[in-house]
N, C-alpha and C positions, 0 to 999 in steps of 0.2 A: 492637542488638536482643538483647535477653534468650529466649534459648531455656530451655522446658522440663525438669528437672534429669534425664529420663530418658534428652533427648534430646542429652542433654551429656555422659550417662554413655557415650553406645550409640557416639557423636562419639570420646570420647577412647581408647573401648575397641576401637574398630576402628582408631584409629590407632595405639593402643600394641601392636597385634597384626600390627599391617603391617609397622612397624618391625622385630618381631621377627622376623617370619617374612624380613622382606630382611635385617637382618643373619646368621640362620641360614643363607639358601639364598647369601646371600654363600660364609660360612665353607666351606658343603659343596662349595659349588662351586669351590671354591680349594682343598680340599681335595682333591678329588676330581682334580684337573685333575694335582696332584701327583703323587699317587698311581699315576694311569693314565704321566705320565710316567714314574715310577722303572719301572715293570712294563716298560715300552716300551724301555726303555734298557738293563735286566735282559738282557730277550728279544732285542735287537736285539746285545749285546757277546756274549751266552752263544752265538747261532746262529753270529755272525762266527768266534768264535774256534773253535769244533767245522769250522765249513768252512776254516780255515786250517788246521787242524790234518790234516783230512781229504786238502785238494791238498796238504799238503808232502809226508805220509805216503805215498796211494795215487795221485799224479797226477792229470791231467786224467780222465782213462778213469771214474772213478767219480765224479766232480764232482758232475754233472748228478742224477744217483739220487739221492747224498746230499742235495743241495741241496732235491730236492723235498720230503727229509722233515724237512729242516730249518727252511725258509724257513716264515711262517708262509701260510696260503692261503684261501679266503671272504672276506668284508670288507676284511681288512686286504690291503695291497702291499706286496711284495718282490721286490727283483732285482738281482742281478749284472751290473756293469755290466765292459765289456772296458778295457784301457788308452787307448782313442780314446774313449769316453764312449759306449761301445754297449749297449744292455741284452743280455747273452748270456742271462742267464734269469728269467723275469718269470714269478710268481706273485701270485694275488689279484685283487683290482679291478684296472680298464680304467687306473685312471691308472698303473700297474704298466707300462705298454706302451712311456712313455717314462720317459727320464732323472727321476727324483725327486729326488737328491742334488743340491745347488746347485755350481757351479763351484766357490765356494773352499774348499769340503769332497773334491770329487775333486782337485785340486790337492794340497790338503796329503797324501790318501790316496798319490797318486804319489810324493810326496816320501818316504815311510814314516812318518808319523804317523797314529795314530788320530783322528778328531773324532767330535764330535756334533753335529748341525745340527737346528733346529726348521724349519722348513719349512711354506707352508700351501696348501693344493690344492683344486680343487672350488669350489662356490659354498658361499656363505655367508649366506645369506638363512634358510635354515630354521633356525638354530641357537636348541635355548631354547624352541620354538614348543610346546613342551604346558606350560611354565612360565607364559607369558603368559598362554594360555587358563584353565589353573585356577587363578591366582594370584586375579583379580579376584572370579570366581567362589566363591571358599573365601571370600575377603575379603568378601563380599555376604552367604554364608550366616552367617558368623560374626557380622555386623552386625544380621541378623535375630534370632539366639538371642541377642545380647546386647539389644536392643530388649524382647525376652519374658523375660528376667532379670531386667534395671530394671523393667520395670513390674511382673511380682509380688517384687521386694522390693518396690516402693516403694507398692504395692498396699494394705498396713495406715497407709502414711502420710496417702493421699488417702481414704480411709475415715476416718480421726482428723479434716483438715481438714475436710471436709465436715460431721462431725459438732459438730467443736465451728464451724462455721459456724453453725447450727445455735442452739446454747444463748445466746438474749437473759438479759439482766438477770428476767426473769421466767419461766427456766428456769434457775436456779441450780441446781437439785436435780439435775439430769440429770451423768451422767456420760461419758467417753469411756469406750468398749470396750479392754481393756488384752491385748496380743496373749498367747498362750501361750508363746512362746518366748522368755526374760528375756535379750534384746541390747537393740540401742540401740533399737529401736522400743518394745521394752515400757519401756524407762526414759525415753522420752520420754512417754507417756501415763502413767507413773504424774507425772511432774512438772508435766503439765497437769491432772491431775486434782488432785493439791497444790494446784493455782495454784488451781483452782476450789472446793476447799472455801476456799482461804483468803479468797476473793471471796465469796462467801456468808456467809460469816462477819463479814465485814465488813458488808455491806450488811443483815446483818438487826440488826448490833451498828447501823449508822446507823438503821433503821429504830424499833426499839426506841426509839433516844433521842428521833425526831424525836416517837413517840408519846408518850412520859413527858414530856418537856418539855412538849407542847404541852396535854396532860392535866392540868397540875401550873398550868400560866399561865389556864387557864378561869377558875376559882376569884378570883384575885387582880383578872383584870380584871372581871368580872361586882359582885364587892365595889365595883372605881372606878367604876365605870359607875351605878350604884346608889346611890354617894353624891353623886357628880355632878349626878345625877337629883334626889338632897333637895337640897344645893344651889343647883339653877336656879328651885325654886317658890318662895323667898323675895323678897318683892313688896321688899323694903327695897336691895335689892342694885345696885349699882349698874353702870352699864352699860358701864364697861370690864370690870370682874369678868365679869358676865356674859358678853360676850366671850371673857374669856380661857377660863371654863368650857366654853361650847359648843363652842370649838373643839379644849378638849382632848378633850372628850365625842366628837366627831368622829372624833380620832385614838384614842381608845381603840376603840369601835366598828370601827375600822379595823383596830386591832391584834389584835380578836377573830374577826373574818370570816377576818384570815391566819392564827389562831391554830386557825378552827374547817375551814381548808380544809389544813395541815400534818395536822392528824389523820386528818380525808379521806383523805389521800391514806397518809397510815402502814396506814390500816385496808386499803385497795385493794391495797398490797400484800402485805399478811398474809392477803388474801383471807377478812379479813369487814367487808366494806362490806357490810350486810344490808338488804334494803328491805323495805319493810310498806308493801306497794304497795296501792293502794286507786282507787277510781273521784274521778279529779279534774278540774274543770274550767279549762281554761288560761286562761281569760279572767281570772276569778279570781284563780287563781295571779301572771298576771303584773301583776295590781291589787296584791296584798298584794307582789310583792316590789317594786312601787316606788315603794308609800305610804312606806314609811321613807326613800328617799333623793330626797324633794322637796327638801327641808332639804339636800341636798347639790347639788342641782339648782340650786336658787335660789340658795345661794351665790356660784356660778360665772355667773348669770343667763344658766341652758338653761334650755327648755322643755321640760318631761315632756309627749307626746302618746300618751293611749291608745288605740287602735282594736283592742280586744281581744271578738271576737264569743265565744259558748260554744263550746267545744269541746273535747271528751270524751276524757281516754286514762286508760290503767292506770295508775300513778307512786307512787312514794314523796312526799307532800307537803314532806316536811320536804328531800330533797337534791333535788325538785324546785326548790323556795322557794331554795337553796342556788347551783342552777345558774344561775337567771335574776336573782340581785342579782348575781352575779359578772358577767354582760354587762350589765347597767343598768348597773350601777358601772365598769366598762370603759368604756360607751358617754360617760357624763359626764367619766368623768374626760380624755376626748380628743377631748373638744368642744368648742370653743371659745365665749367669752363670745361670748350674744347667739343663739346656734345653737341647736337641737333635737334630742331625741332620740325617736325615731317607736316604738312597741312594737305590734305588730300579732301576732294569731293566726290561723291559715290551716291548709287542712285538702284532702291531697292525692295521691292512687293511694295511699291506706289509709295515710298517715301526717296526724297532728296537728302543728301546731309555733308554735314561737313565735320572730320574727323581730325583735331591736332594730339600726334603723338609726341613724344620727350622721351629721353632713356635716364629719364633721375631717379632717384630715387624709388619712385614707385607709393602706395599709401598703401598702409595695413589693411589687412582686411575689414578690422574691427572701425575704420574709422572710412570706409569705401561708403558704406548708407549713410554718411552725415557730410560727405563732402561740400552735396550742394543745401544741406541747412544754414540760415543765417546766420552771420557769426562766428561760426563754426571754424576753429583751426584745428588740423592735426596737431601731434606731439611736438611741443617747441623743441625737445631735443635736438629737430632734424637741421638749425643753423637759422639763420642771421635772415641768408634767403627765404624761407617760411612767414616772414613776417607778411601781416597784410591784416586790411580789413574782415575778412571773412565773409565780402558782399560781393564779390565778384561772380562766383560761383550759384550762387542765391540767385540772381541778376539772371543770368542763364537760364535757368529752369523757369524763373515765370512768364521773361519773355518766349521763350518755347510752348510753354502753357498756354501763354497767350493766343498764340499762333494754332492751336491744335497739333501740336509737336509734342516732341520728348527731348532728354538730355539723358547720357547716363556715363558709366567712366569704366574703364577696363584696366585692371592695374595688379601690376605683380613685382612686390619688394625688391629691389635693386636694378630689375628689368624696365623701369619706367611705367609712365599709363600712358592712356589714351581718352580722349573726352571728346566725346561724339553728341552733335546734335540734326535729328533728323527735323524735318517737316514734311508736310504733307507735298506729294507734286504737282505740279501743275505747271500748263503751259501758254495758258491767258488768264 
């Protein structure tokens, strides 16, 4: 499981602060433990030897006196203990009352040696107990301000992502906010903002071309297309010629529909696809766009069926006429011999539109939401007819956009689709 990088930071900073702090309160306390022993050991040969020195000098008779003001008394225990292991004088705490010194310490005492004996007395259960209590507690707060530290540094980071979440391919222009403080966050946004002019720069260098080029090919094929045309009227010509003409005539016409919807779409992006919209009737409309491709209709031997009533909206004629040869031409091209394609106008809660159905194939559902993406083909397995630019459909949906319309497609595997585009109504 991948945790959040704040909550990895607040993780590893409370653990490297645990650690320190137990090896510190290790150190001190081993320290400490030292320390209080030499002081103890200090105190414990300097009083011995002042009361040794005290009985040799003044006798037993002053012992006692001395010894109260030597021995140490409160908290701590002291006492004198007789030759039979008697306590003769007990100062301090209750455990002062008996014997403290272990056997083999009063033994060697009897014999005339000095020792030092560690010894351990009392319970031991509370030992340490405000250590425990505030240890976890400091360790909880300190995991809190480290929690509120990751998040505002990391604060200009999630503002960057979110922002450049943010900028599609038709928001090149926008930038990331670059922080005031030049570390690594400001040189991280100055390097996504590089990356992003370098991306717009590119895309409007492909843009450019896809418009020159496509600008520059009108010209040459409208010349083929036109000689073509003088060409096929010669009554002498004979009819594989003619053949082979019409069907280049076909394919040039085919190479200027993709030549004149590249430009479409260069202009769409430069944001001037302009319409000269005007009062048009769909019926109309979808007559003239699919008088020109009987001839590709019959070809294939489909049926062009029009059930196109009047029906009134705002439109640009010309990427109207542009939209609906792009779905005839779709619809034929992936209909099979023998089949139909239906072109109906329909008019519904204040939209107009124009629906062309097909009974081919049909498009999987998985690939129904990328139909009208640029590019974009279904599975080639489905034949030969499949082929195509992938911009026809593309084509569709921005001039619909354009227009304050929609486009969308209705489709069920072997059953064929249907690809409808509405606009808004209107009747001036």
């Amino acid at each position: 499981m991948s945790f959040p990088v704040r909550v990895r930071l607040t993780a590893w900073y409370a653990v490297l602060l645990a650690a320190i702090v137990v090896a510190l309160s290790t150190f001190l306390v081993l320290q400490l433990k030292d320390d209080l022993e030499d002081a103890v050991n200090r105190e414990v040969r300097d009083a011995s030897a002042h009361l040794a020195e005290v009985y040799t000098n003044e006798g037993a008779q002053d012992f006692r006196d001395i010894s109260a003001t030597v021995l140490p008394t409160g908290a701590a225990a002291a006492q004198i203990l007789s030759s039979d292991r008697r306590v003769v004088v007990g100062y301090g705490d209750r455990l002062a009352r008996r014997p403290i010194a272990p056997q083999s310490a009063f033994e060697a005492a009897l014999g005339g040696h000095t020792s030092l004996a560690t010894v351990h007395l009392g319970p031991s259960d509370q030992r340490y107990r405000a250590l425990l209590l505030a240890g976890p507690a400091a360790l909880a707060a300190t995991a809190v301000g480290g929690w509120w530290l990751a998040r505002k540094a990391l604060l200009p980071v999630e503002r960057m992502t979110s922002k450049a979440a943010q900028i599609g391919i038709d928001r090149l222009d926008e930038r990331i906010d670059v922080p005031a403080a030049k570390d690594e966050i400001g040189h991280l946004a100055d390097t996504l903002n590089a990356m992003l002019d370098r991306l717009q720069q590119g895309v409007e260098e492909k843009h450019r071309l896809v418009a020159d080029a496509s600008h520059e090919l009108r010209t040459p094929l409208a010349a083929m297309r036109a000689e073509l045309d003088v060409s096929l009227i010669a009554d002498d010509l004979p009819a594989e010629a003619r053949e082979v003409l019409e069907s280049t005539r076909e394919e040039v016409n085919r190479m200027s529909r993709i030549v004149d919807n590249l430009l479409t779409l260069a202009r769409v992006d430069e944001g001037r696809l302009e319409l000269l919209t005007t009062r048009v009737d769909l019926g109309e409309a979808a007559a003239a766009a699919a008088r020109p491709l009987r001839s590709l209709a019959a070809a294939k031997h489909v049926r062009l069926d029009l059930d196109a009533e009047p029906e009134l909206a705002r439109a640009d004629p010309q990427r109207l006429h542009q939209a609906l040869t792009n779905f005839i031409e779709n619809a034929i091209k992936f209909t099979q011999e023998g089949g139909a394609v239906q072109i109906e106008t329909w008019r519904d809660n204040g939209e107009v539109g124009v629906t062309v159905r097909d009974n081919g194939p049909g498009i999987p559902a998985r690939d129904s939401a990328h139909v009208f993406d640029r590019f974009y083909r279904a599975d080639p397995a489905r034949g030969r007819a499949g082929r195509g630019s992938g911009l026809g459909l593309a084509i569709c949906r921005e001039i619909a956009d354009a227009h304050g319309g929609r486009v969308w497609v209705e489709s069920e595997e072997g059953k064929g689709s249907a690809f409808s585009l509405a606009l808004p109504g209107g009747s001036d």
